[in-house]
N, C-alpha and C positions, 0 to 999 in steps of 0.2 A: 931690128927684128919686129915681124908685127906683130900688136897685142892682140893676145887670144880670150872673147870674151865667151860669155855661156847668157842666155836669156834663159830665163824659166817661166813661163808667160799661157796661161791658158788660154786666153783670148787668138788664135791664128791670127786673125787680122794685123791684130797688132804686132805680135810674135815678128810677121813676114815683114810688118812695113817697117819696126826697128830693125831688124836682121840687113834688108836691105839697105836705112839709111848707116849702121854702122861699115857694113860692107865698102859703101860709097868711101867712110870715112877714112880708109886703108885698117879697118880689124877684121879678124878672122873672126865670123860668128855662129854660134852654134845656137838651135834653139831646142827647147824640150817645153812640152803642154801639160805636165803632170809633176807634181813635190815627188813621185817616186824616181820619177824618168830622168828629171832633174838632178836629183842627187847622186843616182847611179852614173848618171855622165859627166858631172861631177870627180867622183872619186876616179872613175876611169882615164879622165882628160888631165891637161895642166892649164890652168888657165886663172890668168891676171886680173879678170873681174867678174861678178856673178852680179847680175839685173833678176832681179828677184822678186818676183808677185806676191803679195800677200795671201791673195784668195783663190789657191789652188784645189784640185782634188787630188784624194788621194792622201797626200801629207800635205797639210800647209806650210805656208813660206816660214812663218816662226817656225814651226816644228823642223825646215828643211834648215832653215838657220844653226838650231840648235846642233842638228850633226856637224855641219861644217864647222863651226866651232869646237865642238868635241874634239876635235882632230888636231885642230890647226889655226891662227890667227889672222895669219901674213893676208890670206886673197882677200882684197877688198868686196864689201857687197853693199849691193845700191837698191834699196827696199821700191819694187814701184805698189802704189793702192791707190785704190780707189778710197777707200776710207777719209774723212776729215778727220776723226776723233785724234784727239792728242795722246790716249792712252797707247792705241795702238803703235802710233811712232816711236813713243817712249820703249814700248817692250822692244821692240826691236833693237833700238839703240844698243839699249842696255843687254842685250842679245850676241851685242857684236856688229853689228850691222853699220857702216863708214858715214852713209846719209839715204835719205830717204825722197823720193819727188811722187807728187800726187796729179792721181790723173782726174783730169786729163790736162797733159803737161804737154809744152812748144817741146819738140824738141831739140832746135837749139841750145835750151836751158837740162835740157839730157844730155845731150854732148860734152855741154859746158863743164857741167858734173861730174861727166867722166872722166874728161882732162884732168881737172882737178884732182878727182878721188885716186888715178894713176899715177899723176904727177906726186903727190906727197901721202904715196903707199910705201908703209915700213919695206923695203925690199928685204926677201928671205935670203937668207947665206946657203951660199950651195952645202954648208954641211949641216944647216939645220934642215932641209929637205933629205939629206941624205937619212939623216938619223930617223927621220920621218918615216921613209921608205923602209928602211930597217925594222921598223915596228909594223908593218902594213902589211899581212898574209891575205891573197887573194887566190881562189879559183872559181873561176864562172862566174856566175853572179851569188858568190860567196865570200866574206870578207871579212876579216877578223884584226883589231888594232890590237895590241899586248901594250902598249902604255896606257889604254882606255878602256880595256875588257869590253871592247863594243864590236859585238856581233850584228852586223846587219847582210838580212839571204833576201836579193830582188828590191834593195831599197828598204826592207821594213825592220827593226832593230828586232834581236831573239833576243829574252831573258834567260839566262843560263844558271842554273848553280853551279859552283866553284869546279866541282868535278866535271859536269858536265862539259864544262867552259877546256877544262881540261882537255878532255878527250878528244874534244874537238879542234881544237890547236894542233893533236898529235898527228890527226889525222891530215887536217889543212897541210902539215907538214913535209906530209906522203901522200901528194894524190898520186892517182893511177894504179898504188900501191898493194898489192893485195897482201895486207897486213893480218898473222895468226890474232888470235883470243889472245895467247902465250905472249906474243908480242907487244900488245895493246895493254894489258893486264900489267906488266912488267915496267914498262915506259910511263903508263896514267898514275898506277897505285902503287907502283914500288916494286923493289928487292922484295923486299920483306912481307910482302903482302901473300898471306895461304889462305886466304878465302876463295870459295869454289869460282870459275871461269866463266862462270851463266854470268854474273855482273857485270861482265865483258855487253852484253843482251841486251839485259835488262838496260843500260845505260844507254847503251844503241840506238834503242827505241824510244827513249823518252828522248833524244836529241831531234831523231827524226821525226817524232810527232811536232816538235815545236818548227823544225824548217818548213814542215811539208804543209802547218797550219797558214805560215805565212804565204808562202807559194807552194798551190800541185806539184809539184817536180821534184821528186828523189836523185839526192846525189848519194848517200850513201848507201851501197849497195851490197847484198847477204854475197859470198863465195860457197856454196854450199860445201861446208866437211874441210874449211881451209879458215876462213874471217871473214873479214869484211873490205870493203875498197871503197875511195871517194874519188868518185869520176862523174861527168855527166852522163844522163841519160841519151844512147845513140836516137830514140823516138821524138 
């Protein structure tokens, strides 16, 4: 089967001319120009190895590091920089990161690396990807892990409080869903909960102030005189 790599590489030039020489090599290569774009194709894709820029916009390579680790160990990743500095390599190391090549690098000795870094990659057990998958709520570019309480909407991570983080799991649960107050209320804070249905609201809105901060785009939407629903936007 061929291995399916991911570049995350701002430079195009470069982006196109490794894309192409691994294409050559028989891998399937995907490339993304941004730590956001990267990571969201990332968590969308399945893929055997992550060629990884330091000096991205948007999210940097440590920072894009840092989520894919969050998550998961198994996919190898291969730091490229331009930097000399030894601190830098170290952080990443110690980040999670397999090895690291500094540009500007032959790439035979990129290749070389890859071989390597695939060749004696922990391979994942299909039931630790499965149980993975199990904790992995997605809709659109909405994404929530219940083993890591890490919410990221458009690649950018939300800080949630406990309820908050709640509410919105219930919802991720039910998209399309036009879920009551009654319902929501019932499911987030309980049987037992007889405090007034506006918290239902009130809650609502400080969720969607923090998605809508990271990205313009409302997913979760008022039904007026009914609840609420999480769906995309048809606009």
């Amino acid at each position: 089967m061929e291995k399916k790599i991911l570049i995350i590489e701002d430079e195009e030039n470069i982006a196109r001319v490794l894309q192409l020489e691994l294409q050559f090599e028989g891998y399937i290569a995907d490339v993304a120009h941004t730590g956001t774009t990267g990571l969201i194709k990332y968590r969308e894709g399945s893929y055997d190895l992550v060629l990884l820029d330091l000096m991205l916009p948007e999210m940097n390579g440590l920072d894009v590091l840092k989520r894919i680790r969050a998550t998961e160990q198994s996919t190898p990743v291969i730091l490229l920089t331009a930097r000399g500095e030894v601190e830098d390599k170290v952080k990443g190391l110690d980040l999670g990161a397999n090895d690291y090549v500094t540009k500007p690098f032959e790439i035979e000795e990129l290749l070389a690396r890859i071989r390597a870094t695939l060749r004696f990659a922990k391979p994942s057990s299909t039931q630790e990807e499965e149980n993975l998958d199990l904790h992995l709520i997605s809709y659109g570019q909405l994404s929530l892990h219940e083993q890591t309480r890490e919410v990221l909407y458009y690649g950018t991570p939300i800080q949630l409080t406990p309820r908050e983080y709640d509410l919105l799991n219930y919802l991720l649960k039910h998209p399309k869903q036009v879920l009551s107050r009654e319902q929501i209320l019932e499911s987030v804070w309980g049987f037992d909960y007889y405090g007034d249905t506006n918290v239902v609201d009130v809650y609502i809105r400080y969720v969607r102030q923090k998605l809508e901060a990271a990205h313009n785009s409302r997913i979760i939407h008022t039904v007026r005189g009914v609840g609420y629903v999480l769906k995309e936007s048809s606009s």
